[in-house]
C-alpha positions as CSV (number, residue, x, y, z in Angstrom):
1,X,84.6,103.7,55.6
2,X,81.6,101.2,54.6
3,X,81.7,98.2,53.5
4,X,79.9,97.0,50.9
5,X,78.5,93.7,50.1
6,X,77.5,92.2,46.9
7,X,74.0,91.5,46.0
8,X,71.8,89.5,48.3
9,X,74.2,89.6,51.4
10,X,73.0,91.4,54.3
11,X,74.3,92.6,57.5
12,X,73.4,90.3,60.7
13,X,71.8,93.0,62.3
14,X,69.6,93.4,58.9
15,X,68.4,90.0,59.2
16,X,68.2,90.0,63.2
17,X,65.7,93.1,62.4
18,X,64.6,91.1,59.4
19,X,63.4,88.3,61.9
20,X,62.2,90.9,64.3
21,X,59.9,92.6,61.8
22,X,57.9,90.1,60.9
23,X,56.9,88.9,64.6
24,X,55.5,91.6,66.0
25,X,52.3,93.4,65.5
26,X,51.5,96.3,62.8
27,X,51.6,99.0,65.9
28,X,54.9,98.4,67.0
29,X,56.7,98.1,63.6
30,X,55.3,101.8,63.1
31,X,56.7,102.3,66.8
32,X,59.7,101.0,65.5
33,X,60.5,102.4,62.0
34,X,59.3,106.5,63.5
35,X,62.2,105.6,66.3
36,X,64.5,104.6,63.5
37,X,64.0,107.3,61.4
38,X,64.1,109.9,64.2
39,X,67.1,108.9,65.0
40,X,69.0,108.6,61.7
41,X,67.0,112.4,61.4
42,X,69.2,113.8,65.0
43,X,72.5,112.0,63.8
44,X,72.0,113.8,60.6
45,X,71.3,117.0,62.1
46,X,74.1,117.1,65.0
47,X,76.7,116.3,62.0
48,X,75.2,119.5,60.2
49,X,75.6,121.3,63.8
50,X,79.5,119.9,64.1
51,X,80.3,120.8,60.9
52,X,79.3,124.6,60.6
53,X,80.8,124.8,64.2
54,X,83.7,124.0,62.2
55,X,82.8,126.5,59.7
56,X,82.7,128.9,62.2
57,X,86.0,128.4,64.2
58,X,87.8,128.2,60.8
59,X,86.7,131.3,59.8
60,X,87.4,133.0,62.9
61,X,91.3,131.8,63.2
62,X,91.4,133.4,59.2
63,X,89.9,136.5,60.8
64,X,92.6,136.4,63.4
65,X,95.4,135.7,60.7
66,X,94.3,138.9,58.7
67,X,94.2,140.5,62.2
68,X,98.1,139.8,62.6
């Protein structure tokens, strides 16, 4: 479950980021924002993985049902 905030409040690790952002050089924020991304890109996709194993092994133990 998230929580949500109401306007204008942000998260201390926003802000800590925030803060981080704006001191370092152009290069690294790109650095920075590709790791970011990649990563929210392979949580997304291992979730897509989990859930069609799940898929799967539910539609197997139906198969097995019928079988009986």
């Amino acid at each position: 479950m998230m929580h949500r905030h109401g306007p204008g409040m942000m998260h201390w690790r926003g802000m800590l980021m925030h803060e981080i952002m704006e001191k370092i050089p152009d290069d690294q924020k790109k650095v920075i924002l590709k790791r970011i991304i990649d990563g929210k890109i392979l949580l997304r996709e291992n979730r897509i993985k989990q859930m069609q194993f799940k898929i799967e092994t539910m539609k197997m133990i139906r198969k097995l049902i019928d079988e009986c």
